[in-house]
C-alpha positions in Angstrom: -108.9 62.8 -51.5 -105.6 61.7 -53.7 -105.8 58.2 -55.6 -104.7 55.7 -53.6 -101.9 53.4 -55.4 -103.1 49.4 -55.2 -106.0 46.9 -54.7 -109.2 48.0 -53.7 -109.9 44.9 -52.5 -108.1 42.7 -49.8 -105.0 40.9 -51.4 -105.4 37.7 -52.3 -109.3 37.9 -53.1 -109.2 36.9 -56.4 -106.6 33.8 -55.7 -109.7 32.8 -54.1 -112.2 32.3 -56.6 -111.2 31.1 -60.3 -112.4 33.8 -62.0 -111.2 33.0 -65.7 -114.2 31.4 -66.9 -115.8 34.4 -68.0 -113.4 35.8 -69.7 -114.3 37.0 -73.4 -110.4 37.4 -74.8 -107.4 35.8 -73.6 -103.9 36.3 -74.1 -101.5 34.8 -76.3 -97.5 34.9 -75.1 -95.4 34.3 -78.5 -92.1 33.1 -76.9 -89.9 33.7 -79.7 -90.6 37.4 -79.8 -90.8 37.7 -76.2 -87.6 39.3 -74.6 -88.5 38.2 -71.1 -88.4 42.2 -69.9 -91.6 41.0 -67.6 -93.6 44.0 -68.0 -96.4 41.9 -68.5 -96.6 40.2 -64.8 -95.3 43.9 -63.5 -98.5 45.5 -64.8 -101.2 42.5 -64.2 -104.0 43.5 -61.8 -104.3 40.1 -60.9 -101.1 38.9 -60.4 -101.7 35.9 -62.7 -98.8 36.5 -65.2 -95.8 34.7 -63.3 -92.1 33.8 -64.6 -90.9 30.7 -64.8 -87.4 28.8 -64.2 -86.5 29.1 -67.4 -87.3 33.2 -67.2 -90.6 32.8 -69.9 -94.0 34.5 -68.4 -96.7 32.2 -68.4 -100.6 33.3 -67.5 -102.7 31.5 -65.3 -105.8 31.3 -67.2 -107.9 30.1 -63.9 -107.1 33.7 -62.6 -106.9 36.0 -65.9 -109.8 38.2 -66.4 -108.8 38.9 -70.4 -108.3 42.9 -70.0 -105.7 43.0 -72.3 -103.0 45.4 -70.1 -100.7 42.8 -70.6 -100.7 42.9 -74.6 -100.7 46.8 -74.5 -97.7 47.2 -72.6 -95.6 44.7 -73.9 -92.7 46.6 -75.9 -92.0 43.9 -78.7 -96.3 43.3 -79.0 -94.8 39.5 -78.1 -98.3 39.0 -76.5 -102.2 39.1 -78.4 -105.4 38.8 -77.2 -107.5 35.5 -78.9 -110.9 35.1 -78.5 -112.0 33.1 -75.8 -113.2 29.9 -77.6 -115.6 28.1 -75.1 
């Protein structure tokens, strides 16, 4: 059986449940290194990296598990992962 491209889960699942609180890392956008390419919400497995008017990416930590795909694919390493500080 081939891999099947998408979500394993219904869409919209997680928008259901705010999932962020157990989240161990979280990421850190630095906006003056960030080009605004928007790889980071491209790649997000849970949708919770969005642009804004102003074209700047902004996470919605309610939603963001901490997994880090965001930071790794950024080209300009504009984005870190912090500990989660609870």
């Amino acid at each position: 059986m081939p891999l099947q491209v998408g979500c394993a889960a219904r869409p919209g699942k997680a928008r259901e449940n705010k999932t962020g609180a157990w989240r161990v890392f979280r990421p850190v956008v630095e906006r003056e290194v960030c080009t605004k390419c928007g790889m980071c919400a491209l790649v997000c497995p849970e949708g919770c990296v969005e642009e804004t008017e102003d074209e700047t990416y902004v996470v919605d930590l309610d939603y963001c598990k901490g997994c880090g795909i965001c930071a790794e694919v950024c080209p300009k390493k504009a984005i870190r992962m912090e500990r989660e500080e609870k």
